[in-house]
C-alpha positions, 0 to 999 in steps of 0.5 A, spaced: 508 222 248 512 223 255 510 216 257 511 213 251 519 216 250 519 214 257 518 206 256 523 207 250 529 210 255 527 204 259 526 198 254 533 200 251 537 201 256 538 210 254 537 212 261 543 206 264 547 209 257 546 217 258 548 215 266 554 211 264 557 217 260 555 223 263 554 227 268 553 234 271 561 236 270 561 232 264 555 233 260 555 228 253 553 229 246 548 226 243 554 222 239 557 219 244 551 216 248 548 213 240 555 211 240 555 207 247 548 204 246 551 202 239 545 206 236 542 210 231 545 218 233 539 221 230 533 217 233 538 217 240 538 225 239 529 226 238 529 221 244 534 226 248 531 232 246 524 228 249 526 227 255 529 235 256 523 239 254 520 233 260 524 236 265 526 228 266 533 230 263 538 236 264 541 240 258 546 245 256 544 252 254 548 249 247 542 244 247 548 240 245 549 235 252 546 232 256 546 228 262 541 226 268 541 230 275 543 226 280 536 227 284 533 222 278 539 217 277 535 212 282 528 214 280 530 213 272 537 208 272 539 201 274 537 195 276 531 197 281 528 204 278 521 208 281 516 202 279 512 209 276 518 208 270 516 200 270 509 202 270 509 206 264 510 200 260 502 199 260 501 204 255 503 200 250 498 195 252 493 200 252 494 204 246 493 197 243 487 195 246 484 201 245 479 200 238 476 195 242 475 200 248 472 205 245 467 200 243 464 198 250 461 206 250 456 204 246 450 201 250 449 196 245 457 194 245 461 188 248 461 188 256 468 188 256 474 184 253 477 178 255 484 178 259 487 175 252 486 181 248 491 186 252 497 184 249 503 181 254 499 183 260 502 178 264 509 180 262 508 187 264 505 186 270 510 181 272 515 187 271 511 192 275 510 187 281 518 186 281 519 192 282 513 194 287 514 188 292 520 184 291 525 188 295 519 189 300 516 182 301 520 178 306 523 185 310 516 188 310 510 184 307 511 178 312 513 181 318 506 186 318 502 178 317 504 176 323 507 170 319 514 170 321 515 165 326 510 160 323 514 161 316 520 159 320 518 153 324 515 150 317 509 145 315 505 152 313 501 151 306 499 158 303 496 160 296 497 166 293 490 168 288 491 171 281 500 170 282 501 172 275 508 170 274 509 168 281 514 173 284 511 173 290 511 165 292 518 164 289 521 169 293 517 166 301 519 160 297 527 160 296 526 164 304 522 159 308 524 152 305 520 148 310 514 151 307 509 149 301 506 155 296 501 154 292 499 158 286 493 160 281 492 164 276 487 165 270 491 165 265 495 160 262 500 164 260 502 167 266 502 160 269 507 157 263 511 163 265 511 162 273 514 156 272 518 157 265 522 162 271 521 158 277 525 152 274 531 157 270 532 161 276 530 157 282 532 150 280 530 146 286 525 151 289 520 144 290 517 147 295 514 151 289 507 150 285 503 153 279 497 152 276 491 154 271 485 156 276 480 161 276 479 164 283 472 163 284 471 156 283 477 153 287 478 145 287 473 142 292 478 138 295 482 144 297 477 145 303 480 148 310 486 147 306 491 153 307 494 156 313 495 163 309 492 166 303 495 172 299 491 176 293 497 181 290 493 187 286 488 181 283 482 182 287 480 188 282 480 185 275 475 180 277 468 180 274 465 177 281 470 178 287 465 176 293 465 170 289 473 169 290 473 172 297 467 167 299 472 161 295 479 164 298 474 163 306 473 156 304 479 154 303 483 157 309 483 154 315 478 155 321 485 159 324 487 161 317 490 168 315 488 171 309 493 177 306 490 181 300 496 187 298 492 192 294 491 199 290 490 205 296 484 208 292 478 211 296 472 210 291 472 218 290 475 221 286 475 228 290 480 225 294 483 220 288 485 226 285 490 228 290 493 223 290 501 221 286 499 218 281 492 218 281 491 219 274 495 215 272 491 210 275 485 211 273 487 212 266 490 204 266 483 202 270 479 205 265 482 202 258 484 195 262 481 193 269 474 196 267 474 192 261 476 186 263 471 187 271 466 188 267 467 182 262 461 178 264 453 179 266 452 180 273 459 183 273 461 186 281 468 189 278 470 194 283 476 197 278 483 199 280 481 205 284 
């Protein structure tokens, strides 16, 4: 239930709101935080009293006011809070999802559930990638590649696979102008928003593309096509990931690169289990990527972990 008032205090601004009229030195009420937020006091006062028994905001001994430490205010608050708050988001995905889910136990049930079914998946992930890489992509990711001084010389063609809503190449793309990126993504929706985004925030960002392709069955033309390739948290939903690695290795060039970002699991859960997070993790795994992994006979899903 934690997780669940968390995704509220994040899809309707209250942590900004709780942050912008309190603090420790001046705590403030349930009324003044509702009338901030131009919301309901009392449904804004449940959701205060949530938050405190979580330990994830500070009350008084009044049990009347409120406010967030300042140790939190970055992890819950602004424009960039702590990826974890964003990730929370798929609760609501997988709570919805999960008639169907309990349904694929059975020996006799569905193998899986198609990607379609997970509602605004495509929107949420976006949401988390945002959150998890962008700041990191130009001052980190590129510079651990290798690719710096080859992105700025230009002429380099580059493929992201799985891009989702295409945060990734759009930002390599507005930075290094003389180059050409590519993305491919199975959903048509992601795709649609890709671009939807592309030309409302980048407009004349033409060194930019998106289209519908599954990954593991590329266009025959695209042969030793890319000087670099990238995978960002995609190589674990597929049903068959050595078919898309053999299909990425046709498409690079005999000197290409290839640069896959991926979860930081283990395959045991003994040593799994120690790590921030984890559960978390493998609850996502089992009511989304083992579903969608193991939509298929001959299936080789790897899931999240």
């Amino acid at each position: 239930m934690l997780s669940l008032g968390l995704v509220m205090g994040y899809e309707l601004q209250l942590f900004n709101t709780l942050a912008a009229v309190s603090s420790e030195n001046e705590p403030a009420t349930s009324i003044m935080i509702a009338e901030k937020a131009n919301m309901r006091e009392r449904y804004v006062r449940e959701w205060l009293c949530l938050m405190a028994c979580g330990k994830l905001i500070e009350v008084d001994e009044s049990g009347e006011k409120f406010w967030i430490s300042e140790d939190r205010i970055e992890d819950l608050c602004g424009d960039k809070p702590n990826p974890l708050l964003v990730f929370q988001q798929f609760i609501l995905m997988c709570a919805k999802a999960y008639p169907s889910v309990i349904g694929l136990f059975k020996k006799d049930g569905p193998l899986g559930m198609d990607n379609k079914m997970f509602d605004e998946f495509d929107k949420r992930m976006a949401a988390f990638s945002e959150a998890t890489h962008k700041d990191a992509i130009i001052n980190k990711f590129v510079p651990a590649t290798g690719m710096q001084s080859k992105l700025e010389e230009g002429g380099i063609q580059a493929l992201d696979v799985g891009c989702g809503r295409g945060m990734h190449i759009a930002e390599l793309g507005s930075h290094f102008p003389k180059c050409f990126f590519t993305g491919i993504d199975l959903s048509l929706d992601a795709v649609v928003g890709a671009n939807k985004k592309r030309d409302e925030a980048n407009a004349g960002l033409d060194n930019v593309s998106y289209m519908q392709m599954n990954g593991q069955m590329m266009k025959d033309e695209w042969t030793e096509k890319f000087d670099w390739v990238m995978m960002f948290d995609a190589c674990h939903d597929q049903t068959r990931p050595d078919r898309c690695l053999k299909e990425i290795y046709r498409v690079l060039k005999p000197d290409g690169l290839f640069s896959m970002i991926e979860i930081d699991g283990t395959s045991n859960v003994y040593k799994d289990k120690e790590m921030d997070g984890s559960t978390f993790m493998y609850g996502v795994s089992l009511s989304h990527c083992l579903p969608v992994g193991m939509n298929s006979e001959g299936k080789h899903c790897f899931t999240t972990c």
